[in-house]
C-alpha angles and dihedrals in degrees: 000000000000110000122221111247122227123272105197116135088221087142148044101345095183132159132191120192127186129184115191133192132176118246122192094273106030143328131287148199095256092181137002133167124164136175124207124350104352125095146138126241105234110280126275121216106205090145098043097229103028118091115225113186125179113216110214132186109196096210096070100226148019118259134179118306089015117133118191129184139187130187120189120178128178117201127160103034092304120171116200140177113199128191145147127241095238135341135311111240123191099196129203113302143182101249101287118121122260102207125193119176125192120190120182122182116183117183132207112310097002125121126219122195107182116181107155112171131263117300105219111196126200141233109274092004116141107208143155129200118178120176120185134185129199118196129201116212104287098010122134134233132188121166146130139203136200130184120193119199112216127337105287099174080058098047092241119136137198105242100157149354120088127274125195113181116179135180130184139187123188124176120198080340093306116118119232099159130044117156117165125169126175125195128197106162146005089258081057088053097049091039104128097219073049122049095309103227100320114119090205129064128168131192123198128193131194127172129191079053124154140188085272096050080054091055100049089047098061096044093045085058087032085059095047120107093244101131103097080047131088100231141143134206143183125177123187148157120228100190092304108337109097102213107199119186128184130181116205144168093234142028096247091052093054089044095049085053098047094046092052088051087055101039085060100057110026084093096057102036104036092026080241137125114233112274108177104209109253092238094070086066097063 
């Protein structure tokens, strides 16, 4: 029976919270206040008018009794690109939780990109990661997020601890994404109705979709060398929310995928041409 981890704050309680809103010329952090190990490198503008942050924790990782929050809201026309300098890792614990919360409010006619690196978790880590995102009317939402079980390039499995992993979408209150998945063991991992043997799985989103941006998607994955990899990929549309899901054996191959899957659409949903933050090529 799967034991209920510990969910005493006895270490970092930190919180990071940024308000953006568009100015004649670009975006701008319009707001921030954090408290412990959580903080943003000054902005980059690649792209003249779109905002690119990199969120950083210090630390280097999540351990037990941590809780994290961060709290990202867009007002005002901002356009934003979010992502993070290197991945999130919730290493091995005693029992007690390791909780990371992730809150995004975008309001009308503000556009969100959110691409934070891959989350490694450890074996016989207790962790729990949330994101939601809240949408007003025509605002737009791009993100992605992969979680990685244990440390396969190292040889290192997940074998137990407990996982939960949730992401939710609302738009004007109403929900149109709830994805929850909750892992105990390494029989749990390999289970075929779970992700069937693969330590890496990735979820992109992307609203304001349509029947073409299917389309690209699928050809722009169809056109990519995968087949000397052991690799799996869905791609749907749920009204107009594209859903892409990709199984790997290792983080780069998930995020290759992903970032495919984002370089065909940007165009058609943000009215932009792809720019990879600088930061992905170190």
């Amino acid at each position: 029976m799967t034991q209920n981890p510990q969910t005493e704050n006895t270490g970092w309680q930190a919180n990071l919270s940024l308000e953006f809103k568009a100015r004649p010329k670009r975006t701008i952090i319009s707001k921030r206040e954090h408290k412990g190990p959580l903080a943003i490198q000054r902005p980059f503008y690649p792209e003249d008018d779109v905002c690119h942050v990199y969120l950083l924790h210090p630390p280097g990782g999540v351990v037990g009794g941590d809780l994290l929050h961060i709290n990202v809201a867009l007002k005002e026309q901002a356009q934003v690109l979010i992502t993070t300098p290197g991945a999130t890792k919730f290493y091995r614990n005693t029992g007690q939780l390791a909780q990371q919360k992730q809150t995004l409010n975008i309001a009308d006619g503000c556009a969100l990109e959110w691409f934070p690196q891959e989350n490694i978790f450890f074996d016989n880590t207790h962790s729990n990661l949330s994101t939601t995102v809240h949408l007003e009317k025509s605002a737009r939402f791009m993100g992605w997020e992969i979680q990685c079980y244990g440390r396969p390039a190292a040889n290192e499995l997940f074998t137990t601890g407990q996982v939960t992993t949730a992401l939710e979408i609302f738009r004007d209150g109403k929900a149109i994404l709830l994805d929850r998945l909750q892992l105990n063991n390494q029989a749990e991992l390999n289970s075929p109705i779970c992700i069937n043997h693969y330590p890496c799985f990735g979820t992109f989103i992307s609203t304001n979709a349509t029947q073409a941006s299917l389309d690209q998607a699928r050809l722009a994955v169809k056109n990519l060398e995968l087949s000397s990899q052991k690799v799996e990929i869905g791609i749907t549309l749920l009204d107009d929310l594209l859903l892409a899901r990709c199984l790997g054996q290792y983080s780069e191959q998930v995020s290759n995928v992903l970032k495919t899957v984002w370089s065909a659409l940007r165009n058609d949903v943000m009215q932009r041409p792809v720019c990879l933050p600088r930061i992905w090529a170190t």
